[in-house]
C-alpha positions as a Markdown table, in Angstrom:
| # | Residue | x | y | z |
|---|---|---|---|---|
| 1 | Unk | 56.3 | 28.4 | -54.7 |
| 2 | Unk | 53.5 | 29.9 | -52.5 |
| 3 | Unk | 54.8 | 31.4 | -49.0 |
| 4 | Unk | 52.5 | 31.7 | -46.5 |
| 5 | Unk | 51.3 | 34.9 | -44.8 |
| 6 | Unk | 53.5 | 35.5 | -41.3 |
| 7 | Unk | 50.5 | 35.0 | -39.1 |
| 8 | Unk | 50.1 | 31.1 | -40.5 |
| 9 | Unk | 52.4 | 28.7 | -38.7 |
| 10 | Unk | 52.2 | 24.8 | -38.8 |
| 11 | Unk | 51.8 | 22.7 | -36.3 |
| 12 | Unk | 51.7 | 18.7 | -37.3 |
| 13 | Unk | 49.3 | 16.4 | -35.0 |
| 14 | Unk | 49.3 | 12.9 | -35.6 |
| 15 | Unk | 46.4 | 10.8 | -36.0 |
| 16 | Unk | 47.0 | 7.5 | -35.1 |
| 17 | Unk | 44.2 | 5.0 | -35.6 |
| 18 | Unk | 44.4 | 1.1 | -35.5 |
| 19 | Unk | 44.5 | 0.7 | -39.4 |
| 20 | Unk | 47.4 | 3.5 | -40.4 |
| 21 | Unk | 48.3 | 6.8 | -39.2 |
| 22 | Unk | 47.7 | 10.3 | -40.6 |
| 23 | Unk | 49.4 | 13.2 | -40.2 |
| 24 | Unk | 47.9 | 16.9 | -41.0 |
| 25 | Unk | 48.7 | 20.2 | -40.7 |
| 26 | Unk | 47.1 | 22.7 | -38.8 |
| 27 | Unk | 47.7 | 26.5 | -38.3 |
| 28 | Unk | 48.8 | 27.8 | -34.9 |
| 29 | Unk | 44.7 | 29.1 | -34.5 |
| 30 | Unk | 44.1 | 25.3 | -34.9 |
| 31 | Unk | 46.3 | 24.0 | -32.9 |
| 32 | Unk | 45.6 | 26.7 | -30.2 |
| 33 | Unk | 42.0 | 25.5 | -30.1 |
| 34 | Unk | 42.5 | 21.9 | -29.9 |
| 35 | Unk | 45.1 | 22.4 | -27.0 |
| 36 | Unk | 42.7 | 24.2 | -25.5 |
| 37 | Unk | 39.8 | 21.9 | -25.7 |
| 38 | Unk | 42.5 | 19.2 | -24.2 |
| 39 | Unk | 43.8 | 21.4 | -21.0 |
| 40 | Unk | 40.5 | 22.2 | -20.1 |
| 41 | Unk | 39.3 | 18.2 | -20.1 |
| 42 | Unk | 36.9 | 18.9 | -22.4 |
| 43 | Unk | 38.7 | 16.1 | -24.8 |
| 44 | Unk | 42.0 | 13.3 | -23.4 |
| 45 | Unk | 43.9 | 13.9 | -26.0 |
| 46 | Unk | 44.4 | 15.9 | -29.5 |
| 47 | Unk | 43.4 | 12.6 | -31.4 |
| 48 | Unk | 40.3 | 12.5 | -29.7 |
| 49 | Unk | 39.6 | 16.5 | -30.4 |
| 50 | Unk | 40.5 | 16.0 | -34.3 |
| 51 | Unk | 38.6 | 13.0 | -34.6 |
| 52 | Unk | 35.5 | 14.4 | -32.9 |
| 53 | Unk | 35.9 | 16.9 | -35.7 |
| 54 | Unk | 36.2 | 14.7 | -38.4 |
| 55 | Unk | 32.6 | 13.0 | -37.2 |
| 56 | Unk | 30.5 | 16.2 | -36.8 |
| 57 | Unk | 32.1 | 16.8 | -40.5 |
| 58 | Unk | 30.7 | 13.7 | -41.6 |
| 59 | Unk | 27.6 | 14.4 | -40.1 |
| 60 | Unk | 27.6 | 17.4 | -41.7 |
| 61 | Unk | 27.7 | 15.9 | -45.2 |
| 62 | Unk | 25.5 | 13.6 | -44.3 |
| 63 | Unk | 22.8 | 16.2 | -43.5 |
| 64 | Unk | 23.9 | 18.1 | -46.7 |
| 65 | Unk | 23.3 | 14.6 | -48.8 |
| 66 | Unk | 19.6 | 14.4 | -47.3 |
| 67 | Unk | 18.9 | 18.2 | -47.4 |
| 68 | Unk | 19.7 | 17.4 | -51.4 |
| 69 | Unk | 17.8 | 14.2 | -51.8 |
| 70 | Unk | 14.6 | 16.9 | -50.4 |
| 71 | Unk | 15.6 | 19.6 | -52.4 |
| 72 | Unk | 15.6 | 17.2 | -55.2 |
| 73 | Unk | 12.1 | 15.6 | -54.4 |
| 74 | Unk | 10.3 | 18.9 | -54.2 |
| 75 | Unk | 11.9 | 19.9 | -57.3 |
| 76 | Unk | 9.9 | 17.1 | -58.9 |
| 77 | Unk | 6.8 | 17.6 | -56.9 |
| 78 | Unk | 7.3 | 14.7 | -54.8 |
| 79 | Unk | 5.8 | 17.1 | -51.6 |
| 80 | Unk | 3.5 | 16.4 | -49.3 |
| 81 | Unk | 1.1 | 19.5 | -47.6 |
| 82 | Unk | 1.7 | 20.2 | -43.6 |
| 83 | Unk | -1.4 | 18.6 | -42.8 |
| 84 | Unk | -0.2 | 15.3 | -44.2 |
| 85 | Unk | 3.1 | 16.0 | -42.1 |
| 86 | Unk | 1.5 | 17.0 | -39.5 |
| 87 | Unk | -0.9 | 14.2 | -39.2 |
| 88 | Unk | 1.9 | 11.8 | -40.0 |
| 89 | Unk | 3.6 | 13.2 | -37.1 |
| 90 | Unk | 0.9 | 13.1 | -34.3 |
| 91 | Unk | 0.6 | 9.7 | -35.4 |
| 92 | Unk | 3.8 | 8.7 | -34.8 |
| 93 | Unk | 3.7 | 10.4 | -31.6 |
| 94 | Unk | 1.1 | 8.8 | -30.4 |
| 95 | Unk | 2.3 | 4.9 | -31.2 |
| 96 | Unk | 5.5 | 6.1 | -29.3 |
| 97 | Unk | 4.0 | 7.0 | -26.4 |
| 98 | Unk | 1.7 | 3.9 | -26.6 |
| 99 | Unk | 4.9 | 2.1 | -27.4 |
| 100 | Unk | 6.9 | 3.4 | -24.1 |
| 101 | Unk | 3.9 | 4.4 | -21.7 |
């Protein structure tokens, strides 16, 4: 059985959400943080620091899933020069502004 250093203590947080609950652990650092972020208003509740979390974490692999899909493309030669971008870009500028202005 693995014992955990001294320094790591559990703290359990509930995640309630309207299809089941979940419960995790989190070391006392964790849990310090997300008390933290609660006292000082920044978030109403736990649940609503933890599940901020969990979004910019599925952001995150979101991200990661396109960064691959480009490192993928170029891998195959599937690139397109800065002018092009560029171009592209202005363009796209430009209708926007036409768009909104």
């Amino acid at each position: 059985m693995y014992h955990f250093p001294s320094f790591w203590c559990w703290a359990s947080i509930p995640l309630v959400d309207s299809i089941k609950a979940l419960e995790i652990q989190l070391s006392e650092e964790h849990r310090s943080v997300i008390e933290g972020l609660v006292a000082s208003g920044r978030f109403l509740s736990a649940e609503d620091a933890v599940l901020q979390g969990v979004r910019l974490l599925a952001a995150n692999e979101r991200l990661r899933s396109h960064v691959q899909i480009g490192i993928d493309q170029a891998e195959r030669g599937d690139v397109y020069d800065h002018d092009t971008v560029f171009a592209q870009l202005k363009a796209m500028a430009s209708q926007a502004v036409a768009d909104n202005g």
